[in-house]
C-alpha positions in Angstrom: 157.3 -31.4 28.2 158.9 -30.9 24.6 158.7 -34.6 23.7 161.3 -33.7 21.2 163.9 -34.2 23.6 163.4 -37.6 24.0 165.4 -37.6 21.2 168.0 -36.4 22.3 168.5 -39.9 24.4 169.3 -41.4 21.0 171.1 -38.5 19.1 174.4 -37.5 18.2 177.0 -36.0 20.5 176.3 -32.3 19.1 172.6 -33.0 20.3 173.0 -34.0 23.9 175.6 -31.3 24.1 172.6 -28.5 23.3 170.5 -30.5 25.1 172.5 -30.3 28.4 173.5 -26.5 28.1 169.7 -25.3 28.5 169.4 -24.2 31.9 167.6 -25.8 34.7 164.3 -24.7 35.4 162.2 -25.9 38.5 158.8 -26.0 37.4 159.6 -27.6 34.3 161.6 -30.2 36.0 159.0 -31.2 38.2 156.5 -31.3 35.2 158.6 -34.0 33.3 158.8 -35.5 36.5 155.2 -36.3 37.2 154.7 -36.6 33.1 158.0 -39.7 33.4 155.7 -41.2 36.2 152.6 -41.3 34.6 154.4 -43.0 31.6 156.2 -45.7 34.3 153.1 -46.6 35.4 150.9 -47.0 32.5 153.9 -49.0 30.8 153.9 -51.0 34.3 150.5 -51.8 34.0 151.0 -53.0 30.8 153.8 -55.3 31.2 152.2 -56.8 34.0 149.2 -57.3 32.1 150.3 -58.4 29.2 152.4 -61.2 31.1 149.1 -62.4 32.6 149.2 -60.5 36.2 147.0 -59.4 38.2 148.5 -56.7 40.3 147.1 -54.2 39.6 148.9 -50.5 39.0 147.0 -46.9 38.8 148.0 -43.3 38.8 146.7 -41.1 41.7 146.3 -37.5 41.2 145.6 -36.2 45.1 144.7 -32.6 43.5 146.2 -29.6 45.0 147.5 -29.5 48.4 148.9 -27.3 50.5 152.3 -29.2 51.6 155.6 -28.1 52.7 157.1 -28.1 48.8 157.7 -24.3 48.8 160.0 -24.2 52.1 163.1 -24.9 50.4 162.5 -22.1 47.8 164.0 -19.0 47.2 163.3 -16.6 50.8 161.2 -14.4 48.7 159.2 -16.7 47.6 158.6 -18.3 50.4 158.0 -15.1 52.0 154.9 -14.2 49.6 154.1 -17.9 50.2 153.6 -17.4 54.2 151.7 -13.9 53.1 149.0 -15.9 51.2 148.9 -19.7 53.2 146.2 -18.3 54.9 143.8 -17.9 51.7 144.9 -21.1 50.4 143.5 -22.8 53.1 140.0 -21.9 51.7 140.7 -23.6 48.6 143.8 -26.2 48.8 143.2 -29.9 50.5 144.9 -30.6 53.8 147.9 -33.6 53.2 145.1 -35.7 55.2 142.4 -34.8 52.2 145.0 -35.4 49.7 145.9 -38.5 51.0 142.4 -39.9 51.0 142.6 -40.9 46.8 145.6 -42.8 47.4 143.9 -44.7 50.1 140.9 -45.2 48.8 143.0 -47.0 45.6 145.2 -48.7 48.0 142.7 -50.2 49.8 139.5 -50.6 48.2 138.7 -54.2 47.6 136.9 -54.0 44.1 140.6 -52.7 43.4 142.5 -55.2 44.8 143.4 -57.2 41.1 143.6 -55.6 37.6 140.7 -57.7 36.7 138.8 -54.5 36.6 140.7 -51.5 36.4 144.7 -51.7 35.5 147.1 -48.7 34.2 144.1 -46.3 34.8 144.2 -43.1 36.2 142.6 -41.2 39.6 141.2 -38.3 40.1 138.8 -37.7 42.9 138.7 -41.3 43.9 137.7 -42.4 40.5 139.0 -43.2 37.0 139.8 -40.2 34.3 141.0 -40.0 31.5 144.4 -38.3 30.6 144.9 -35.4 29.3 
């Protein structure tokens, strides 16, 4: 993410015209995607916090799963996808083993208020930091 185009939002016309000529690029979309929600949440956590709250609001990061994301992506990709599914198997989480983070935040009780742990981030079922 080139935080230098956040920027952009506030710059003059000549700027957001550069800005919105650079072509689109799919990996790098979805990166400023997750990075936006991490930033949402943390600021979320905050606000609620600072206004005296007690929901609490965490990041999950499930780790690497093997999902269905690739199936809408070009036919040779997905094609060397379907050659190598098998082989991830040995080392991706099934959706049901990714899922298990988010449920272990959504549901464990010593997690139920921010009195303990607010705006934090999960990684294998417990806080880490960001990097």
């Amino acid at each position: 993410f080139d935080f230098s185009e956040l920027a952009i939002v506030g710059g003059d016309e000549k700027e957001k015209e550069a800005y919105l000529q650079k072509p689109y690029e799919l990996f790098r979309a979805y990166g400023q995607s997750k990075l936006a929600n991490l930033h949402f949440t943390t600021e979320l956590a905050r606000r609620l916090e600072q206004k005296g709250s007690k929901i609490p609001v965490n990041q999950i990061h499930p780790g690497e799963v093997l999902t269905e994301v690739m199936r809408d992506m070009h036919p040779i990709i997905v094609k060397l996808y379907n050659i190598f599914q098998p082989v991830a198997y040995g080392f991706l989480k099934s959706a049901p083993q990714g899922a298990f983070c988010s449920l272990h935040v959504a549901t464990d009780p010593s997690l139920a208020t921010s009195e303990k742990t607010n705006g934090a981030h999960f990684v294998r079922c417990a806080p880490a930091p960001l990097s």
